[in-house]
KOLMI-914953 format. One line per field, with one value per residue (C-alpha): residue number from 1; x, y, z. Coordinates in nm, 2 decimals. Each point is the difference from the previous one (the first is absolute). Example, Ala and Ser with C-alpha at 12.3 -4.5 7.8 and 13.67 -1.06 7.14 Angstrom:
<pts>
num <- [1,2] $
X <- [1.23,0.14] $
Y <- [-0.45,0.34] $
Z <- [0.78,-0.07] $
</pts>
This chain:
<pts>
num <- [1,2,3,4,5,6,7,8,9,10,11,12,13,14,15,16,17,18,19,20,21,22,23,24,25,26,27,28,29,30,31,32,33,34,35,36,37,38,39,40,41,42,43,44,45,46,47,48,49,50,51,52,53,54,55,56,57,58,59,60,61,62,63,64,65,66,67,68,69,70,71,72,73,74,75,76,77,78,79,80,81,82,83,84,85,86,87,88,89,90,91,92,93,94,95,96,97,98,99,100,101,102,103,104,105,106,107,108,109,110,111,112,113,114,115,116,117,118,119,120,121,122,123,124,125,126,127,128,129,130,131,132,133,134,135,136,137,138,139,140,141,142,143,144,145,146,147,148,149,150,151,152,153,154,155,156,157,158,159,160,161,162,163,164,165,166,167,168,169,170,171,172,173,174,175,176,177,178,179,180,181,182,183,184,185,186,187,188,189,190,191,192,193,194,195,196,197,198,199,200,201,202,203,204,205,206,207,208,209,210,211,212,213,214,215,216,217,218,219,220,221,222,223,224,225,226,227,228,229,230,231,232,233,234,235,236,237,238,239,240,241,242,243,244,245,246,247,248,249,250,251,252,253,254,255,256,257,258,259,260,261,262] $
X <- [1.85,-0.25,0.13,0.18,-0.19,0.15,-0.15,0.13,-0.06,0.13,0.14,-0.36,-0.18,-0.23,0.30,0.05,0.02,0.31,0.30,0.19,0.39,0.22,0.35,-0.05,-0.31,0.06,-0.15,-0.20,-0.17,-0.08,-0.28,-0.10,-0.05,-0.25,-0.25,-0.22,-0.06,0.42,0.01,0.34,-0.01,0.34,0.20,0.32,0.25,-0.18,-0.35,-0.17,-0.32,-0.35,-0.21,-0.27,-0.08,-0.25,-0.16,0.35,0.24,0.31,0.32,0.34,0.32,0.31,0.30,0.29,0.29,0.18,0.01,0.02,-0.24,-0.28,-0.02,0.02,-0.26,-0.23,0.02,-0.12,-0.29,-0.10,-0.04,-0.26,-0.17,-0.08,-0.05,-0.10,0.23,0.36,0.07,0.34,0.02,0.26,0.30,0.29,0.32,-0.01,0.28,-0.13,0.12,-0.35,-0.19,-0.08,-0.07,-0.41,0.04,-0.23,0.15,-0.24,0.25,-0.03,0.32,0.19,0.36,0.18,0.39,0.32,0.37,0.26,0.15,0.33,-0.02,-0.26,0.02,-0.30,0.20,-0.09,-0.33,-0.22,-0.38,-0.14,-0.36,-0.31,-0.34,-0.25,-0.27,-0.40,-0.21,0.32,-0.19,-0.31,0.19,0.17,-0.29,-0.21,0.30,0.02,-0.40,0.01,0.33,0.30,0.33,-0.05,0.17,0.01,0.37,0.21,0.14,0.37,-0.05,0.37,0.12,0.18,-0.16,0.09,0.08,0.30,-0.07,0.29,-0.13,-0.36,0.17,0.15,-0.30,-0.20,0.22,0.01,-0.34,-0.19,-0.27,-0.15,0.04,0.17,-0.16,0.08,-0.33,-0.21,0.21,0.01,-0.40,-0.07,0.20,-0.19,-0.33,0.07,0.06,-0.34,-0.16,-0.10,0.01,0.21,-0.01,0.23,0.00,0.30,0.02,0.34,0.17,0.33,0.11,0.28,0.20,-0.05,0.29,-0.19,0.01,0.37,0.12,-0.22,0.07,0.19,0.35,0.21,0.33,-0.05,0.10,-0.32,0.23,0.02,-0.39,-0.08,0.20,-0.12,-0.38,0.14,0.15,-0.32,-0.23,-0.25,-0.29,0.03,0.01,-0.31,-0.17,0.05,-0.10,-0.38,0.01,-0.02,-0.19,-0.26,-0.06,0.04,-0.28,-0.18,-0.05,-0.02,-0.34,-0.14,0.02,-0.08,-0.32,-0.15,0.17,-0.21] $
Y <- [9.20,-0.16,-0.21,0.18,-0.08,0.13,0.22,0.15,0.39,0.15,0.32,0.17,-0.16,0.14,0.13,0.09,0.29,-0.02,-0.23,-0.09,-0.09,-0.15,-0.16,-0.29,-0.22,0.06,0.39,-0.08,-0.19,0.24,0.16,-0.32,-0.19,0.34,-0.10,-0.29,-0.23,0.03,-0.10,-0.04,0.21,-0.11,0.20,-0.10,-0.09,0.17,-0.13,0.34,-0.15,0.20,0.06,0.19,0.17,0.18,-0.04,0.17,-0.13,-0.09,-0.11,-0.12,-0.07,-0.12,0.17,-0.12,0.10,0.31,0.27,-0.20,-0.31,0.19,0.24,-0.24,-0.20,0.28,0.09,-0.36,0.07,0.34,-0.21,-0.23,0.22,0.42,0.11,0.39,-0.01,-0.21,0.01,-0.17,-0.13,-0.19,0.02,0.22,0.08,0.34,0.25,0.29,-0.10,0.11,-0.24,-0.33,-0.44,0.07,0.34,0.08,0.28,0.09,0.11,0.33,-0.05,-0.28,0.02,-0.24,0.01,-0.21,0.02,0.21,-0.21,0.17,-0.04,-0.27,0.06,0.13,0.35,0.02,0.00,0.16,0.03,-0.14,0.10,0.13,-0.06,0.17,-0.23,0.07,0.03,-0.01,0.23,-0.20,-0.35,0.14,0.17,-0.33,-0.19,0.26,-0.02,-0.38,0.12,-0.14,0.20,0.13,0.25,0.11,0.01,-0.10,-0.31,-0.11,-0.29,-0.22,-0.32,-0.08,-0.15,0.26,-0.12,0.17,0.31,0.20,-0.03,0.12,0.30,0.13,-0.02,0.18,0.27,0.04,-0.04,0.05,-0.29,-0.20,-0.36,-0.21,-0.29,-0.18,0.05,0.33,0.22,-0.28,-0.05,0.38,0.09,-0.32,0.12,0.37,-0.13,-0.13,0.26,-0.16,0.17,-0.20,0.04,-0.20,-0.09,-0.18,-0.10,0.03,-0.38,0.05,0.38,0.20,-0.14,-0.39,-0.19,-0.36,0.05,0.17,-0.35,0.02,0.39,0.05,0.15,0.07,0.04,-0.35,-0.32,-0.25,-0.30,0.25,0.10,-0.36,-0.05,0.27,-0.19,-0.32,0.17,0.18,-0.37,0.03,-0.16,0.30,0.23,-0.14,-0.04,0.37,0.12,-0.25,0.15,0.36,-0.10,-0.11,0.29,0.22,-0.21,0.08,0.38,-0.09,-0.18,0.22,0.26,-0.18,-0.10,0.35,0.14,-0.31] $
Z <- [7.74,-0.28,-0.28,-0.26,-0.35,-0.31,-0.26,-0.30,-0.09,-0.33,0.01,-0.06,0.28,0.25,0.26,0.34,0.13,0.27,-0.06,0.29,-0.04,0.20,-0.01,0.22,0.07,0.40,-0.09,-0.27,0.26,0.24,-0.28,-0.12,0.32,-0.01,-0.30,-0.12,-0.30,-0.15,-0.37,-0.16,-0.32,-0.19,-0.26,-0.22,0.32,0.29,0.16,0.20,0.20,0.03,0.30,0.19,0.33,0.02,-0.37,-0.11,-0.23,0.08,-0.19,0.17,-0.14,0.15,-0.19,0.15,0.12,-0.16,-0.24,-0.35,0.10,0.18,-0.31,-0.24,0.21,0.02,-0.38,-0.10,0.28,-0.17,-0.35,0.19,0.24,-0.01,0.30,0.05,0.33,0.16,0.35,0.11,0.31,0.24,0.21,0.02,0.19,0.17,-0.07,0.22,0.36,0.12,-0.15,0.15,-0.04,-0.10,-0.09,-0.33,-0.26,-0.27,-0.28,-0.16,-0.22,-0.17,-0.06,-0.20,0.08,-0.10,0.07,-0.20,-0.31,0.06,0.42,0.06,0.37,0.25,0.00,-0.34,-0.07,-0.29,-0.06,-0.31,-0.01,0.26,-0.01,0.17,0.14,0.03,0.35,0.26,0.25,0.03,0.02,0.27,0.18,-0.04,0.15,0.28,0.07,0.09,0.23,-0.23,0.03,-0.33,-0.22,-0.30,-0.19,-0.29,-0.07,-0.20,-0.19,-0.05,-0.22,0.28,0.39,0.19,0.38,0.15,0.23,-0.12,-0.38,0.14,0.19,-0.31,-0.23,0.24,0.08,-0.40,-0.12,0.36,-0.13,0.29,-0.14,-0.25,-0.23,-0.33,-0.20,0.00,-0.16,-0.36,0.04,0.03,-0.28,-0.19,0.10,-0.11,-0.34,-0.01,0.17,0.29,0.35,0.28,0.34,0.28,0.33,0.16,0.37,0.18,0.07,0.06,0.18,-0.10,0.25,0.01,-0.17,-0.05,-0.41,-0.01,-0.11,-0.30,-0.03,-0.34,0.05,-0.36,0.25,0.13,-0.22,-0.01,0.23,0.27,-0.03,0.03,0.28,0.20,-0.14,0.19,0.31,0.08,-0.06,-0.25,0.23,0.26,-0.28,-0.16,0.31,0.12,-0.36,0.06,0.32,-0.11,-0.37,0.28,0.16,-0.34,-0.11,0.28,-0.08,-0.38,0.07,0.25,-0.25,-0.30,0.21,0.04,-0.41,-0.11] $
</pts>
């Protein structure tokens, strides 16, 4: 990767015309490593960086991690930077059993959810808004046509990490999405207030029945001493180094798609 250089653009600059967002820089990465000539372009508390491939513009953003940062994030972008198009990309834990580690969903629907106020328990769950994302069907045949296990579903997006197998069983035999993440629902429902179309695509990195994040999987029923005990118990290096493990090959569908939507 080139040098990053920064630049400033006011809010009525010459734009691009796809932004790419991300929560974490290990995704981001997989369409950057992509383009040429990066230039950091840098806004109030967020710095988005510009590229190329293929004498096309390009704009990434890392968001972060969850609902309220990655939509706060990506409304500070949207003051900078107008793009005519957002595509979210990154990882995702599966909740339909069927899918698998490297499987690519391109999303049709986003679902935001959160726990009852009066029963904040997984039996007790309630939908708090769905979007309905742009060119699902084509993501998903482009994924297929370079041979990725590809499909096209919804996605639930949580405040919480979501880790434990039994939690993932009942959200899918409620809502019947594919996969769960912490982000897409907040940035679609940001980018429908500007207008803005938003497509995602999410590759699977942990299935619906590995337990590797359950330590980190929120649980109202259990008191946070006993949460980080089971954290301790388990050993937080084989936990991280499973999850790099499976990031790894996640990222390895990510960029063999990104190479050929690019």
């Amino acid at each position: 990767m080139n040098a990053l250089y920064s630049v400033i653009l006011s809010p009525y600059a010459c734009v691009p015309m796809l932004l790419i967002a991300a929560a974490l820089e290990d995704e981001l990465g997989a369409g950057m490593a992509l383009c040429h000539d990066p230039k950091k372009i840098r806004g109030r508390s967020v710095t988005l960086w510009q590229a190329t491939r293929a004498s096309q513009t390009i704009c990434f953003l890392k968001t972060g991690v969850g609902p309220r940062r990655s939509s706060a994030n990506l409304a500070e972008a949207l003051e900078v930077i107008k793009p005519s198009s957002i595509l979210v990309i990154g990882y995702a834990g599966a909740i339909d059993p069927g899918l698998k580690l490297g499987s690519l969903v391109a999303v049709k629907k986003a679902l935001a959810f959160s726990l009852d106020k009066d029963q904040p328990d997984w039996d007790h769950i309630r939908l708090d808004a769905a979007f309905e994302l742009v060119n699902c069907e084509a993501l998903a045949l482009l994924a297929k046509s370079v041979n990725l296990d590809a499909c096209a579903g919804d996605t639930l997006t949580s405040s919480y990490v979501l880790g434990d197998p039994n939690h993932k069983r009942l959200l899918y035999e409620k809502f019947h999405a594919s996969i769960v993440d912490m982000e897409t629902a907040a940035l679609a429902d940001v980018a429908l207030s500007k207008t803005i179309p938003l497509s995602c695509v999410r590759v699977v990195s942990d299935e619906a029945q590995d337990t590797f994040l359950a330590p980190f999987s929120h649980d109202p029923s259990t008191r946070v001493s006993a949460r980080a005990k089971k954290l301790l118990d388990t050993g937080m290096m084989r936990t991280y180094r499973e999850w790099k493990d499976h990031a790894c090959t996640a990222k390895e569908s990510l960029s063999l798609f990104l190479s050929h939507y690019l």
